[in-house]
C-alpha positions in Angstrom: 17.0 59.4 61.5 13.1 59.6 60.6 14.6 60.2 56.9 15.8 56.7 57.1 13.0 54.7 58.3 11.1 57.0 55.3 13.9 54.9 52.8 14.1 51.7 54.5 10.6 50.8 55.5 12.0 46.6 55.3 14.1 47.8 58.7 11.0 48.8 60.8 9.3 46.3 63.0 11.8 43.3 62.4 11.5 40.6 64.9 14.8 38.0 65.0 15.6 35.3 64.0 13.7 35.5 61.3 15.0 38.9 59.9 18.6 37.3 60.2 17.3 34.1 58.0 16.2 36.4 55.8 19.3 38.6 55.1 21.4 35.5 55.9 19.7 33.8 53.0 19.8 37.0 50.8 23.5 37.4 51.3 24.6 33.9 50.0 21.6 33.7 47.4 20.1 31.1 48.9 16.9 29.7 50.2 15.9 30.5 53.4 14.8 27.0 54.8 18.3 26.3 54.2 19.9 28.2 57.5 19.6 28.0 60.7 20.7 29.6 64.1 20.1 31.8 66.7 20.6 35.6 68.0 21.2 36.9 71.2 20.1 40.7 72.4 21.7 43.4 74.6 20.6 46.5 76.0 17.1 47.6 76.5 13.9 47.9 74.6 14.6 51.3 73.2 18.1 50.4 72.3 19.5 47.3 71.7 22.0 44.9 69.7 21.8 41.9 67.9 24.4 39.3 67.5 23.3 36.5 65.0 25.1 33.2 63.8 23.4 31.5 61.1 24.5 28.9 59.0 23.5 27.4 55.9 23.2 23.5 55.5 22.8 21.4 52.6 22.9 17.7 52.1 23.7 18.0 55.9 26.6 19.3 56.3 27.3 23.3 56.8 28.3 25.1 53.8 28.4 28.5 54.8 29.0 30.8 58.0 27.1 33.7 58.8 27.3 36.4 61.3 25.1 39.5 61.2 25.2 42.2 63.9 22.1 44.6 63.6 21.8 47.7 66.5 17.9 49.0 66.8 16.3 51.5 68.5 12.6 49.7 69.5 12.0 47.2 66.4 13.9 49.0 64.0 17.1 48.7 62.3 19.8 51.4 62.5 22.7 49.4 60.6 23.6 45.7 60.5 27.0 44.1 59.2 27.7 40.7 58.5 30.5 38.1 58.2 30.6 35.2 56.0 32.5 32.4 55.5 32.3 29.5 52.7 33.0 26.1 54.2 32.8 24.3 51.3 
């Protein structure tokens, strides 16, 4: 596990939502002052999940969909997946 915090220094010390605006953002190439949304945590401080729905608006009007999940132990990311859907 300390190999992969070695690898992935990006997943350490994230705080939400902004990580998820970020990845959201990444994962539709676009901009990130372009989604919006919010996440919601369970569990505890040293072990938690995140549940994020973003979504991307332009010209106002929702283009795209995004939901991430993330699991962390303190601030740092274990693994994350995400859903998207195009609306347009």
């Amino acid at each position: 596990m300390i190999v992969a915090f070695i690898q992935y220094p990006d997943r350490i010390g994230v705080t939400f939502p902004e990580r998820a605006i970020s990845d959201a953002a990444g994962l539709i190439n676009g901009n990130p002052s372009e989604i919006d949304g919010e996440c919601s945590e369970n569990g505890s401080y040293f072990e938690k999940k995140v549940s994020c729905e973003m979504r991307r608006i332009k010209g106002n009007k929702i283009t795209d969909t995004i939901s991430l999940e993330y699991e962390l132990i303190f601030d740092s990311i274990l693994s994350f997946s995400d859903v998207r859907e195009n609306l347009e």
